[in-house]
C-alpha positions in Angstrom: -21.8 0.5 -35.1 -21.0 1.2 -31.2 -19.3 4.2 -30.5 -16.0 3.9 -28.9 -16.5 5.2 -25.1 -12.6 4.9 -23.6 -10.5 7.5 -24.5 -7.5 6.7 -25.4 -6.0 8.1 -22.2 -8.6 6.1 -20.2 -7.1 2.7 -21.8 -3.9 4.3 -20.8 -4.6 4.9 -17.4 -6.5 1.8 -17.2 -3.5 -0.3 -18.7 -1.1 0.9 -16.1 -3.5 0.1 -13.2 -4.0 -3.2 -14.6 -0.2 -3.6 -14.1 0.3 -2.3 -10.9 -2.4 -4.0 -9.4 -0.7 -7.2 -10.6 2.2 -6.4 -9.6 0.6 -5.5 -6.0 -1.5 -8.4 -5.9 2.5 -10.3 -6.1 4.1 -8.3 -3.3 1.2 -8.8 -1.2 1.1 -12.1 -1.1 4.9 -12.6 -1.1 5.0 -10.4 1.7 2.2 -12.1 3.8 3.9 -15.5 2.9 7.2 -14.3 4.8 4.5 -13.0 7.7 3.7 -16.6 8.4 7.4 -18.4 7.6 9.3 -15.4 9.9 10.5 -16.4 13.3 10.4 -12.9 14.3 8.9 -12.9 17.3 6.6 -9.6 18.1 8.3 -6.5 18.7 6.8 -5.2 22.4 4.7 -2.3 20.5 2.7 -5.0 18.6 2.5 -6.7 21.8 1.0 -4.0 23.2 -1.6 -3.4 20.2 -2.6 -6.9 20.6 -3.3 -6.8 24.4 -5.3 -3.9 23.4 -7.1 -6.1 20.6 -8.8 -8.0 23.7 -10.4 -5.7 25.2 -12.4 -2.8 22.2 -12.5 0.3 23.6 -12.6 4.0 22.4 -9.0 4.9 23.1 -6.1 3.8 24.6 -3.4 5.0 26.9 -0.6 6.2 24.1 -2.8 6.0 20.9 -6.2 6.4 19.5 -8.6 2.9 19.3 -8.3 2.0 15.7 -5.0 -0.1 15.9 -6.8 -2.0 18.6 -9.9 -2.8 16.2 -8.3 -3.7 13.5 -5.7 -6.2 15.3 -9.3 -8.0 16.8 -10.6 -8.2 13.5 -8.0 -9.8 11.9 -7.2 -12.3 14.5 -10.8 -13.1 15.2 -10.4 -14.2 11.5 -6.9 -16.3 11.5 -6.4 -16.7 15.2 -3.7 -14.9 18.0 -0.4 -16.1 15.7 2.0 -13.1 15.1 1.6 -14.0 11.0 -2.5 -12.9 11.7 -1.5 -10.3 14.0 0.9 -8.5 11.7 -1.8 -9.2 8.1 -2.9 -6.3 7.9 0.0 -4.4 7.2 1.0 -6.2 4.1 -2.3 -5.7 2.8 -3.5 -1.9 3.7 0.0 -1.4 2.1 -1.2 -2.7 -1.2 -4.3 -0.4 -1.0 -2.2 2.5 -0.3 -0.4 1.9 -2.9 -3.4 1.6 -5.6 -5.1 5.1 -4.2 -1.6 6.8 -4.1 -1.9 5.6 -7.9 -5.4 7.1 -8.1 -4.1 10.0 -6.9 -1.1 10.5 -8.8 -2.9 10.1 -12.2 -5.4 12.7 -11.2 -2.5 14.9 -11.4 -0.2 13.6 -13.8 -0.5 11.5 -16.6 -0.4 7.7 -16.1 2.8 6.5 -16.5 4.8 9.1 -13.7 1.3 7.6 -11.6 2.3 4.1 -12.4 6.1 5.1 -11.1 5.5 6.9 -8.3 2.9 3.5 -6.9 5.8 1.5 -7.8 7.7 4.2 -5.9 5.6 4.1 -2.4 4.9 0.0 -2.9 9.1 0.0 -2.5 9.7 3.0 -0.3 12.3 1.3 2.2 9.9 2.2 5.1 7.1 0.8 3.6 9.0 -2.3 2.9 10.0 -2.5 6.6 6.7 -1.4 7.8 4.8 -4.3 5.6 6.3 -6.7 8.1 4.9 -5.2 11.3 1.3 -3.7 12.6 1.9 -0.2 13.5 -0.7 2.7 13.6 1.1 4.2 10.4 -0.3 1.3 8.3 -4.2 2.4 8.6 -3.2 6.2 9.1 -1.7 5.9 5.4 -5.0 4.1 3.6 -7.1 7.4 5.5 -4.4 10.3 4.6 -4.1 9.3 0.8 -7.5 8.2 0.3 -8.6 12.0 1.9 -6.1 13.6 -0.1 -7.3 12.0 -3.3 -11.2 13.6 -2.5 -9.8 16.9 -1.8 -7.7 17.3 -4.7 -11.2 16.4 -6.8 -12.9 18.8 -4.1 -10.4 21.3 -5.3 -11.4 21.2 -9.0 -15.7 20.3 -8.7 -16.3 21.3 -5.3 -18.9 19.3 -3.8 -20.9 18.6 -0.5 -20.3 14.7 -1.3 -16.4 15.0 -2.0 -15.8 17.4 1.1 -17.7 14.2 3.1 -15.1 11.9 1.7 -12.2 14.1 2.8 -14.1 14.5 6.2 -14.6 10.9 6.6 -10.9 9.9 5.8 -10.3 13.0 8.7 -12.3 10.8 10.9 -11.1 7.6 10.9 -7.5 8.8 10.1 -7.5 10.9 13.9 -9.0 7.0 15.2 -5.6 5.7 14.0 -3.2 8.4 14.7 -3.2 11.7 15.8 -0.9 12.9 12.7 -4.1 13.2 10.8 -4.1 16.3 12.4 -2.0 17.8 9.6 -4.2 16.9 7.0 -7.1 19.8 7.9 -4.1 22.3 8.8 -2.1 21.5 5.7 -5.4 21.6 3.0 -6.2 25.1 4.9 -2.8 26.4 4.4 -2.9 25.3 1.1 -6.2 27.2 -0.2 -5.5 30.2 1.9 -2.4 30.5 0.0 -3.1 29.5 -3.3 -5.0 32.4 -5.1 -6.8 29.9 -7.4 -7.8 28.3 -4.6 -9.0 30.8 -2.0 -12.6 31.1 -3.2 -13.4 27.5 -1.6 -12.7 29.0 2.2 -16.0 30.5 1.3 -17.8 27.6 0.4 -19.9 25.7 3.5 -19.4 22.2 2.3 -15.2 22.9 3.5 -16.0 23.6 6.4 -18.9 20.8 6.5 -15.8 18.3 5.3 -13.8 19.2 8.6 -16.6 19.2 11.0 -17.5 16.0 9.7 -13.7 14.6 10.6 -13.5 16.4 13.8 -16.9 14.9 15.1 -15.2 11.2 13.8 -12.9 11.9 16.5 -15.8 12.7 19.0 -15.8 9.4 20.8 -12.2 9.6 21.7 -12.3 13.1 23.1 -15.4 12.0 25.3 -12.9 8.6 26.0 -9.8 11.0 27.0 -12.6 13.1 28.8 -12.7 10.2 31.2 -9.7 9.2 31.4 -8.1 12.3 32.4 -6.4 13.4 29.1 -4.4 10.7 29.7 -3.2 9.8 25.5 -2.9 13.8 24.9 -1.1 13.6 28.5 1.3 11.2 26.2 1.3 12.6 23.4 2.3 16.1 24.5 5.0 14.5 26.9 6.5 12.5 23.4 6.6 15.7 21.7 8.4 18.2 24.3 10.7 15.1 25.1 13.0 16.6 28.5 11.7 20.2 28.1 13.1 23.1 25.6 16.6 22.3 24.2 18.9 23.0 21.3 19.7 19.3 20.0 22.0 19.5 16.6 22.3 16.0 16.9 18.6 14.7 17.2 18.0 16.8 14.0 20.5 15.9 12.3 19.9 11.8 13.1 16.5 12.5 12.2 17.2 14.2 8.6 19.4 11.9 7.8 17.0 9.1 8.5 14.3 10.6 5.8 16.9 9.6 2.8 16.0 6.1 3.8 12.2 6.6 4.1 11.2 6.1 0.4 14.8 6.2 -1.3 17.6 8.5 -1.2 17.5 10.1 -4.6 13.2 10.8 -4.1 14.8 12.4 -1.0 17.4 14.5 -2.4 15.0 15.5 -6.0 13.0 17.2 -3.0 15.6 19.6 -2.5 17.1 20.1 -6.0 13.1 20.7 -7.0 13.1 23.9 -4.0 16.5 24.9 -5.2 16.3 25.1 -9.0 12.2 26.1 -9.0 10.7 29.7 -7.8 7.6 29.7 -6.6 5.7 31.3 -9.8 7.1 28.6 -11.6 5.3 25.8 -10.0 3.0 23.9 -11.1 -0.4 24.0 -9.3 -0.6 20.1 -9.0 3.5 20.4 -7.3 2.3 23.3 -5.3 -1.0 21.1 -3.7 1.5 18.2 -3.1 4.5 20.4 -1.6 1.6 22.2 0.7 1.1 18.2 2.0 4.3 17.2 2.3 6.7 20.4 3.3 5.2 21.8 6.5 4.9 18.5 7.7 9.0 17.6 7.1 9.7 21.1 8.2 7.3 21.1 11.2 9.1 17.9 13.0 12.5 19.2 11.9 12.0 21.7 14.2 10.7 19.1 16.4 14.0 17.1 16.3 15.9 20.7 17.2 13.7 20.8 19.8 14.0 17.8 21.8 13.9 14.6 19.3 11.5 13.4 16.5 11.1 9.6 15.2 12.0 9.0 12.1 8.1 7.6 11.1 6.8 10.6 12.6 6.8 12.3 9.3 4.9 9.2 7.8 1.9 11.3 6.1 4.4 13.7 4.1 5.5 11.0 1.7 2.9 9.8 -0.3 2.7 13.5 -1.6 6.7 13.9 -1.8 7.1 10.4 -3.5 4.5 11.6 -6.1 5.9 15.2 -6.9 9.6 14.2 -7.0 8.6 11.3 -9.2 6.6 13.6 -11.5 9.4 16.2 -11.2 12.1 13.9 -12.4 9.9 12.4 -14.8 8.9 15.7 -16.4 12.7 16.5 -16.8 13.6 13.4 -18.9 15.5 12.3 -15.5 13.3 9.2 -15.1 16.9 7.1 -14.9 16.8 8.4 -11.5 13.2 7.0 -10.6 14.7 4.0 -12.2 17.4 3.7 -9.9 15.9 5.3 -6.5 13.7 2.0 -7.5 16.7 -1.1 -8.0 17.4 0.7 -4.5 14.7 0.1 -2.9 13.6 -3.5 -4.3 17.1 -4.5 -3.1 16.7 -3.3 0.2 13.1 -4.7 -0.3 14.4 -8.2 -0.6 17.4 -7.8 2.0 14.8 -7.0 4.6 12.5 -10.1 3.5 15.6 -12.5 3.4 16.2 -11.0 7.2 13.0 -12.3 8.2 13.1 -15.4 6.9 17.1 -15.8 8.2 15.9 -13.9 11.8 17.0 -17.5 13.7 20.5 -17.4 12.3 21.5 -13.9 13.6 22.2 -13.2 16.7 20.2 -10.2 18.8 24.1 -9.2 20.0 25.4 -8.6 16.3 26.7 -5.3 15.7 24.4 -4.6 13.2 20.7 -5.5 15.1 22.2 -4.4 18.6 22.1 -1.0 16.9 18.5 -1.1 16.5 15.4 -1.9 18.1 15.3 -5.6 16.0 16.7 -7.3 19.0 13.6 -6.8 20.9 12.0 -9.6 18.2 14.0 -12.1 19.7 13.7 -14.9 21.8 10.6 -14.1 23.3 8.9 -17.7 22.7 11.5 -19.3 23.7 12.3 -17.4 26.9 8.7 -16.9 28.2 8.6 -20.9 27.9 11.6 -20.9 30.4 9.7 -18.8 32.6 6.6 -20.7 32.4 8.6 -23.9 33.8 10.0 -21.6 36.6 6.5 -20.0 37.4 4.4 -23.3 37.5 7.3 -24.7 40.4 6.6 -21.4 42.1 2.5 -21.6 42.1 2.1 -17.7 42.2 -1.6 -16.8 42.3 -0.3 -13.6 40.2 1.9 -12.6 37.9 4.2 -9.1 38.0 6.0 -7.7 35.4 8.4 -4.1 35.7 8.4 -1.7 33.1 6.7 -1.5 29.3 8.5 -3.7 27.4 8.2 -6.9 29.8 4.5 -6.1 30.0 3.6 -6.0 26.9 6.0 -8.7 25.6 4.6 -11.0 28.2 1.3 -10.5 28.2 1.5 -11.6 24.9 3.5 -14.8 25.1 2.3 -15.7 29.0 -1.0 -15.5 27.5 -2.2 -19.0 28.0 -1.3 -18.9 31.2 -4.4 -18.5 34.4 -2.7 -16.3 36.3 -3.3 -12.6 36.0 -0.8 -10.6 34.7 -0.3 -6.8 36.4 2.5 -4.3 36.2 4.5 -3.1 38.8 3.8 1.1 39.8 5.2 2.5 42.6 2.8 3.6 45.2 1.5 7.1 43.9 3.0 7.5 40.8 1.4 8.3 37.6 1.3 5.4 35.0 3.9 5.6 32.4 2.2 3.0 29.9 -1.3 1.5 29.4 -0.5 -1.3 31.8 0.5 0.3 34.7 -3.0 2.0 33.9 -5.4 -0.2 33.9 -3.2 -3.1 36.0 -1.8 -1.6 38.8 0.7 -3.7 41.6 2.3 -1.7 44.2 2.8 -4.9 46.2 0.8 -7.7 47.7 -2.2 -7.9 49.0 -3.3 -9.7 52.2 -2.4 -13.4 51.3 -1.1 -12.9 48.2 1.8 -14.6 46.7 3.1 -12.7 43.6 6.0 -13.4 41.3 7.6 -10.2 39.4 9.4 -10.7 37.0 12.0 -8.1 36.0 15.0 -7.3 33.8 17.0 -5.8 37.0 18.7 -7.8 39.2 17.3 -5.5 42.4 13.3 -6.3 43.6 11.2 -3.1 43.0 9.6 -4.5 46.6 11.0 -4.5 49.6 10.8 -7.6 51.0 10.7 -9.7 48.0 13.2 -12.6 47.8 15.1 -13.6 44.4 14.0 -16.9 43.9 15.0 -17.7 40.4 17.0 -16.1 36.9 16.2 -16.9 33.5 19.3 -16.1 31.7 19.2 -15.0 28.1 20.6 -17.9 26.6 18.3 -20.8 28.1 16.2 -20.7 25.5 16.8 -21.9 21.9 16.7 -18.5 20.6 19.0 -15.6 22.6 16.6 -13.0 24.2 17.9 -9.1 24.9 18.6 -9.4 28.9 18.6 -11.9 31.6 15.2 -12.0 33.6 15.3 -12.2 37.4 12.5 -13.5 39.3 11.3 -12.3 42.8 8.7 -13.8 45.0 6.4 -11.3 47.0 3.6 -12.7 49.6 1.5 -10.6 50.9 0.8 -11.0 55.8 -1.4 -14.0 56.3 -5.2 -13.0 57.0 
């Protein structure tokens, strides 16, 4: 008779993934479906990725190449629609969500795993960030899948688990720079953990982190080239106006985490600090606190500083949805988990019905003209408009002023033959990737150039205002009215 070689514990733990990846499989595909039905049109950052998607490179003006790949990947797949565009996020979700379970039941035993998934799958963020392509959606697959080899690193160190961590490095700095934290905080963690401390002697660490850091070789030698010009960005982002005192910022910014992956998840974080000391912490809450902690505390500062973005802090909450799970789990508090849940779902399906109900809302409504959502709308519609007014004008190219008109149009003027540039005054550094690479200070010898721009006053002297799409012509409202100015270069 065969010997029995699942452990009860495996069936466990193999039971509970079954579930979850069911009930993954569902969201993805429910999500996804929305993708394609939404008449949201692109927000001007995915814009922006997608222009990027058309032209593979090794970096990019504001962020590192990944986004870029993995937008022409997908699209050389499904085509240029915004449903294709935006696939990916719905999906490297998902995956997230099965390694965060991985990693969770390394730790703890199945069932606070199978929560805590459940837990990221319906963090509000997540939720909101399954409906657009960001760098954050790739970043996450790399940060959990490297923190699930180093907590196994941490227990049998090996050359071929430090490789894993190192390889997640690498790819996770090609997506966003935030990896960053990952080396700094799994150093801070073993210098500080007396259990721990003996593997900053061992050379396959180290071997792990030069193995991420020459990942992110190619765009160094990129940046190299192009004069610094994404840490340029990067650095300005982060110091913001210069060094101030801004109550506010941090405040707006803490208050934004509660709605990250749940309010009460949020707030367990601080009863956790506040009722634990520090010999009474687990070692498995100790690894995850040392990934999460310095990060939240780090861009706290950062929002006292000057200001921080609420997704900034991104990579500290797989590890704070897992240990606050597990904490209130261990303390027979799990109604909590259960309700920081119905919270989330409900927000979850609020934010879907949104999508799907985008055309009946107006971008003026009190509640989108608070946010950035009103930049998804009318875009279609309104670049139609200006197509009709750009075909009477026969402009040989086209102009656009400032980010968001560049990337939003380059996106839906796509089909059109003209090229499209960006307006930069005449010796002044590039403030986005288009001004970059597609400079227009003005026309050239028998040129004739239409720019088109959300002010009312030509960026050109000598241009004429020769048309106005107003924000209503089209069938959907768009944010502001564009004005159109005609610029021709002396004749030969």
């Amino acid at each position: 008779m065969a010997t029995p070689t699942t452990s009860p514990a495996d069936m466990t733990k193999a039971h509970y993934a079954q579930r979850l990846a069911a009930i993954v499989v569902a969201v993805v595909v429910v999500r996804f479906v929305v993708l394609l039905l939404t008449p949201l049109d692109l927000f001007y950052d995915e814009a922006q990725y997608w222009y990027w998607a058309q032209d593979p490179a090794l970096g990019y003006f504001s962020k590192p190449p990944l986004i870029g790949w993995l937008i022409a990947a997908t699209t050389a797949i499904c085509g240029d629609t915004e449903g294709c565009i935006r696939s990916a996020a719905p999906l490297f979700h998902g995956v997230t969500t099965m390694l965060v379970f991985g990693l969770a039941a390394t730790l703890y035993a199945p069932r606070t795993a199978f929560f805590a998934a459940l837990g990221y799958l319906f963090a509000i963020a997540v939720s909101a960030s399954s409906l657009l392509i960001s760098t954050d959606v790739p970043l996450l697959v790399c940060w959990v899948a490297g923190l699930w080899a180093f907590v196994h690193y941490t227990r049998t160190p090996s050359a071929m688990l430090a490789a894993g961590f190192g390889v997640a490095i690498a790819i996770g700095l090609n997506a966003k720079y935030a990896m960053i934290y990952f080396p700094l905080c799994a150093l801070a963690y073993l210098a500080f953990t007396r259990d721990a401390r003996h593997l900053l002697k061992r050379g396959d660490l180290w071997l792990g982190i030069v193995v991420g850091m020459l990942g992110f070789l190619p765009n160094l030698i990129w940046n190299i080239q192009h004069e610094f010009i994404t840490f340029s960005h990067t650095g300005e982002n982060i110091s913001g106006g210069g060094l101030t005192f801004d109550p506010a910022s941090f405040l707006e910014f803490f208050g934004s985490q509660f709605a990250v992956a749940g309010p009460i998840l949020f707030a367990a974080l601080f009863y956790m600090l506040a009722k634990r000391r520090r010999s009474d912490t687990p070692s498995a809450d100790r690894l995850l606190l040392f990934f999460s902690l310095p990060i939240l505390v780090l861009l706290s500062l950062q929002a006292f500083q000057s200001s921080a973005n609420y997704n900034w802090a991104a990579t500290a909450y797989p590890a704070l949805i897992i240990v606050t799970t597990a904490i209130l789990m261990d303390r027979a508090r799990w109604q909590w988990v259960r309700w920081n849940l119905i919270i989330c779902f409900a927000l979850a399906g609020i934010m879907l019905a949104g999508a799907l109900a985008a055309l009946t809302v107006r971008p003026d409504h009190p509640v989108i003209a608070r946010t950035n959502l009103e930049d998804m709308f009318g875009w279609a519609e309104h670049a139609d408009e200006l197509s009709k007014r750009l075909d009477r004008l026969e402009a040989d190219t086209i102009i656009t002023v400032g980010r968001r008109y560049a990337a939003g149009f380059s996106y839906y003027l796509r089909d059109r033959e003209e090229p499209l540039r960006a307006f930069r005054h005449q010796g002044s550094p590039a403030r986005n990737h288009f001004e970059f690479t597609a400079p227009w200070s003005g026309p050239s010898v028998g040129e004739r150039a239409v720019i088109i721009s959300p002010g009312n006053i030509s960026p050109v002297r000598g241009a004429r205002l020769v048309g106005v799409v107003e924000a209503d012509d089209g069938a959907a409202p768009f944010r502001s009215n564009s004005y159109l100015f005609l610029a021709e270069g002396p004749d030969e």
